[in-house]
BAFI-3210 file (N, C-alpha, C; in Angstrom, 3 decimals, decimal comma, padded with zeros to 6 digits):
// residues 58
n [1|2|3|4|5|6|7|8|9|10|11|12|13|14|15|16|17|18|19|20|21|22|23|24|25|26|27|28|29|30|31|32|33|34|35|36|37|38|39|40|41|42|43|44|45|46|47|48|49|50|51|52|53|54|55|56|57|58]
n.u [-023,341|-021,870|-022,313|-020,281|-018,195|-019,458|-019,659|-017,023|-016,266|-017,652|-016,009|-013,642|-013,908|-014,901|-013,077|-012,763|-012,832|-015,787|-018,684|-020,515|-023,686|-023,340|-022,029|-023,936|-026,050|-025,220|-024,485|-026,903|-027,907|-028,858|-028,192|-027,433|-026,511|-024,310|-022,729|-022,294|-020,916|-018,237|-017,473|-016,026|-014,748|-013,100|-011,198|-010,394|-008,389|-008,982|-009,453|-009,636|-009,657|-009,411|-010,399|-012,593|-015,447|-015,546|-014,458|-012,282|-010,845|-007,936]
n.v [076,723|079,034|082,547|083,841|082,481|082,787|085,607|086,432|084,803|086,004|088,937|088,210|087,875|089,873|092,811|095,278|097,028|096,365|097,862|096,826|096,927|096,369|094,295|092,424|092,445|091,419|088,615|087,682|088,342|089,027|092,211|092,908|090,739|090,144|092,409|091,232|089,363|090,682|091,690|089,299|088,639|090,404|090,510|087,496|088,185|088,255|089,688|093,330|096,732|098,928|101,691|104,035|102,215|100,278|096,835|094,717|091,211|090,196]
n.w [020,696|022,976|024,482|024,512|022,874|020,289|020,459|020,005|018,167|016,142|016,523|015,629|012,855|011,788|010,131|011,118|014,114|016,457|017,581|020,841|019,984|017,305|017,427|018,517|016,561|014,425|015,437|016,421|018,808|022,301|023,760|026,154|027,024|025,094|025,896|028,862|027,906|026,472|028,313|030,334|027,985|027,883|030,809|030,172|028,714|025,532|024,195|022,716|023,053|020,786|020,247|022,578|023,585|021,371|020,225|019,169|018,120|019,734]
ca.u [-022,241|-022,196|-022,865|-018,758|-017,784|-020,355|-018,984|-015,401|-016,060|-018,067|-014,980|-012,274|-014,223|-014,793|-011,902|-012,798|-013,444|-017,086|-019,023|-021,216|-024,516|-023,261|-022,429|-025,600|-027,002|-024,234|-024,253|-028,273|-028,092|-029,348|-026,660|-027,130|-025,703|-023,012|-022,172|-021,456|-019,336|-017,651|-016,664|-015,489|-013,450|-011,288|-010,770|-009,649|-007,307|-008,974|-010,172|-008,959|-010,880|-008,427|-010,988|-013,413|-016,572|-015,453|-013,699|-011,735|-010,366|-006,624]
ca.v [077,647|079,734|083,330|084,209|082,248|084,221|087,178|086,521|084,540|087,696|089,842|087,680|087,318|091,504|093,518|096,529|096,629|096,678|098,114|096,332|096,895|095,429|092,774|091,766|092,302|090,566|087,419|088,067|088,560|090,406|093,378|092,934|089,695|090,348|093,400|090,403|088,801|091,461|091,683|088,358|088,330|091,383|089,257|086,773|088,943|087,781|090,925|094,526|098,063|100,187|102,964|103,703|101,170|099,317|095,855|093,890|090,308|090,296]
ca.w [020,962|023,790|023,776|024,789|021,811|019,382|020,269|020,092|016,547|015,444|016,317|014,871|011,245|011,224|009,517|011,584|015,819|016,431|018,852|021,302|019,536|016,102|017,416|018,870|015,551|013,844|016,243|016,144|020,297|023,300|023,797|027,298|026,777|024,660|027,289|029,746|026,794|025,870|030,077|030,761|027,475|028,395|032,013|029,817|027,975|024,533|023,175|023,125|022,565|020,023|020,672|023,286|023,139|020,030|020,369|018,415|018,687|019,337]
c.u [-022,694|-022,050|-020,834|-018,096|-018,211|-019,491|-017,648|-015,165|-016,105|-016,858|-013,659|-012,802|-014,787|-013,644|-011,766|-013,482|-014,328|-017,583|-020,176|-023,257|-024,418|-023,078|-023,413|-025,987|-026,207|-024,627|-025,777|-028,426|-028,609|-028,574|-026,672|-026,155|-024,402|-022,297|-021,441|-020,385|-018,480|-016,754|-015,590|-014,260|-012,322|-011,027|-009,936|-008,690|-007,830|-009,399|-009,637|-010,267|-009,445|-009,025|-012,341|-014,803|-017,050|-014,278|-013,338|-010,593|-008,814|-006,157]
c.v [078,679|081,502|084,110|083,751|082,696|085,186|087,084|085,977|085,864|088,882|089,338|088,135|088,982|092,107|094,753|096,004|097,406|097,314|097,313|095,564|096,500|094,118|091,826|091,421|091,240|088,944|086,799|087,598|089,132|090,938|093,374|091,553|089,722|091,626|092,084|089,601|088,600|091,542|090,837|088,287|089,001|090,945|088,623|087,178|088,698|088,585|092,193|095,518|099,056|101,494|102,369|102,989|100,334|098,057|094,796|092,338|090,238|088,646]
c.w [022,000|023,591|023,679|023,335|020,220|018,914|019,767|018,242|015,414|015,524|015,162|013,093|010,665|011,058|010,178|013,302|015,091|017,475|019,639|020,812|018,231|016,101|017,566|017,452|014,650|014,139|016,554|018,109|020,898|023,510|024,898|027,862|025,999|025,294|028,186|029,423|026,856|027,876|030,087|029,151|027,495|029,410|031,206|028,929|026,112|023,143|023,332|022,799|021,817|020,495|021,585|022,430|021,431|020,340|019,036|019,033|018,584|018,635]
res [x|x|x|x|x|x|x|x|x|x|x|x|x|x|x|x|x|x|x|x|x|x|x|x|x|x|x|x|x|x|x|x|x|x|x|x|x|x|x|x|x|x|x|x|x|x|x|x|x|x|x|x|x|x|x|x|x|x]
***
């Protein structure tokens, strides 16, 4: 699984947006990597931020 799909699983299957650095730990990642993620999936419209630097999967 790639690291885009990680992240995006890891958001869907949390009840609360996360922030960048839980996920890592969550998804057990490099946060510089799930930074580039976390990029390309707001591009792809697949994620939101309710509040600043916390994301959740829409």
């Amino acid at each position: 699984m790639e690291v885009k799909e990680l992240v995006l699983k890891t958001l869907k299957e949390s009840p609360q947006p996360l922030r960048p650095g839980d996920i890592a730990e969550k998804a057990n990642l490099d946060k510089k990597e799930v930074d580039k993620a976390i990029k390309e999936l707001k591009k792809e419209n697949l994620i939101i931020s309710p509040k600043r630097c916390y994301y959740a999967a829409k």
